[in-house]
C-alpha positions, 0 to 999 in steps of 0.5 A: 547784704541781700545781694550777696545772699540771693548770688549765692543762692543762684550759685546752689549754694545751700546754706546761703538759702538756709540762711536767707529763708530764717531772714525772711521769716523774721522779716529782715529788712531790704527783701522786698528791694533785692526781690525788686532788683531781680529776675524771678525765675518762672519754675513750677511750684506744686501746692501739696494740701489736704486734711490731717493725716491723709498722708501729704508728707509721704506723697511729697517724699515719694514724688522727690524720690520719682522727680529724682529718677528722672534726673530732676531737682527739687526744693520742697518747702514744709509748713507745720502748725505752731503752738498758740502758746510758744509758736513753736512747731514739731516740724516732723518732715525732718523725720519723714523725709529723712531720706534726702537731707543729705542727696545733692538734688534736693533741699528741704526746708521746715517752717512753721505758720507762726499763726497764720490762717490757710495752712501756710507760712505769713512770709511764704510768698518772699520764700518761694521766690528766693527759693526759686532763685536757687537751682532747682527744677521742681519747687513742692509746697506741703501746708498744714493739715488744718481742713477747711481754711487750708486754701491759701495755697491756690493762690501761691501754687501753679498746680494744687494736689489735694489728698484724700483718704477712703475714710473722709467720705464723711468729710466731703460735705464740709470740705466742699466750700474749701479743699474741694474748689481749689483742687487741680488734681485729687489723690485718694492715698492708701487706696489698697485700704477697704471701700477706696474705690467706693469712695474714689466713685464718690469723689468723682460724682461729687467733684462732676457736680460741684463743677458748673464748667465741665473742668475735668479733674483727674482723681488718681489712687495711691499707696504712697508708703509703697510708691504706689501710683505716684509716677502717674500723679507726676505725670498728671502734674506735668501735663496740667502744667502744659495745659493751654490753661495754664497761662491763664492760671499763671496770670491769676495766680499773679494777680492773687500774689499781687493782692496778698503782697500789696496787703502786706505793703499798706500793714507796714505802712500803717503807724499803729501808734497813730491808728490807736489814739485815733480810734480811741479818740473816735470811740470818745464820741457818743455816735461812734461808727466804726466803719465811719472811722474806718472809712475816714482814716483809710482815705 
């Protein structure tokens, strides 16, 4: 079954990756064999995070629309929060990025995290890849505007965009163990708003001084609701993926794919049946240990 649809898929036909994405999410069994059987095409994917309301899905509808211009294709991945209560999400891209759905170069897909930390889909990697089977030039992530703990995109993403607004001077401190260490480039949106240059000077001492390696990271306004500044953040992007760096980022990026996949590997091994009654039986005794337990039951 997973031949036909990744063929498909390399073919462009669109729904065939509709169709194969909804059977990833729910974990359909064969993926990780067809994924295994194949040549993953090396396109670059763009990780587009930051914190809520900074404007993430109208710079990533602007960069479609600028990537268009230039007789380019993209597939853009959005993942939006799920409810705690039903798992469901609003996925509001659909609204935002109306302007594409129909444009034969572009191919938008919703998800939602389903629970998941980091700002990011538990199924985003298998995904990406198949979505890197389908013909298309550019592949743009947007995660969830959670703060702090949306950094698992760094390990998914060649290049990660975070965005900023002037407002978040305040936010800078508590986003420096976070969103601050995996940035590639910052976008200070709706720049033409009070005091953005005031806060684009702050940004830049506070990134000069967090980086003990002397790394230079390009800092660039925009006003994406009017296209604003937007060719130059392409043009950034195009030339960090240029880099000289960016075969060593490509192979720690798959050393970090690698951890991540063989997580998942060992989790779908482990009989819970199994690890229950044992860990119950342990807590039985009187000198219970839980990291004894935990170092007996995983040799």
């Amino acid at each position: 079954m997973w031949d036909k649809w990744i063929s498909q898929i390399q073919q462009g036909d669109v729904r065939a990756l509709a169709r194969a994405i909804s059977l990833a999410e729910n974990e359909s069994a064969g993926l990780l064999e067809a994924l295994a059987s194949i040549q993953i095409p090396n396109k670059p994917v763009i990780g587009i995070t930051g914190p809520p309301g900074a404007g993430k899905s109208t710079l990533t509808d602007a960069l479609i629309g600028a990537l268009i211009a230039e007789g380019k294709s993209v597939a853009v991945l959005c993942v939006d929060p799920s409810s705690p209560f039903h798992q469901g999400a609003v996925l509001g891209d659909r609204i935002r990025m109306s302007e594409w759905y129909t444009h034969p170069n572009v191919f938008i897909r919703s998800l939602a995290t389903r629970g998941a930390l980091g700002g990011l889909h538990p199924r985003i990697l298998e995904i990406t890849d198949l979505v890197k089977c389908f013909p298309a030039d550019w592949l743009l992530v947007e995660t969830v505007g959670v703060g702090q703990s949306e950094v698992e995109v760094a390990g998914l993403a060649d290049r990660t965009v975070v965005v900023l607004v002037p407002e978040a001077g305040d936010e800078i401190q508590t986003m420096k163990a976070g969103l601050l260490e995996i940035a590639d480039l910052f976008v200070v949106n709706k720049s033409d708003r009070p005091d953005s240059a005031r806060f684009q000077s702050y940004l830049e001492r506070m990134v000069q001084e967090d980086r003990t390696d002397g790394k230079i990271i390009p800092i660039l306004p925009t006003v994406a609701t009017e296209k604003q500044g937007v060719e130059n953040v392409l043009k950034a992007l195009t030339e960090l993926l240029r880099s000289p760096e960016q075969k060593e980022r490509g192979d720690l990026l798959m050393i970090e794919k690698a951890k991540h996949l063989l997580r998942q590997h060992w989790l779908r091994k482990l009989d819970a049946g199994k690890m229950k009654a044992s860990l119950r039986e342990a807590m039985a005794s009187k000198d219970f240990n839980l990291y004894a337990w935990i170092s007996r039951y995983a040799d």
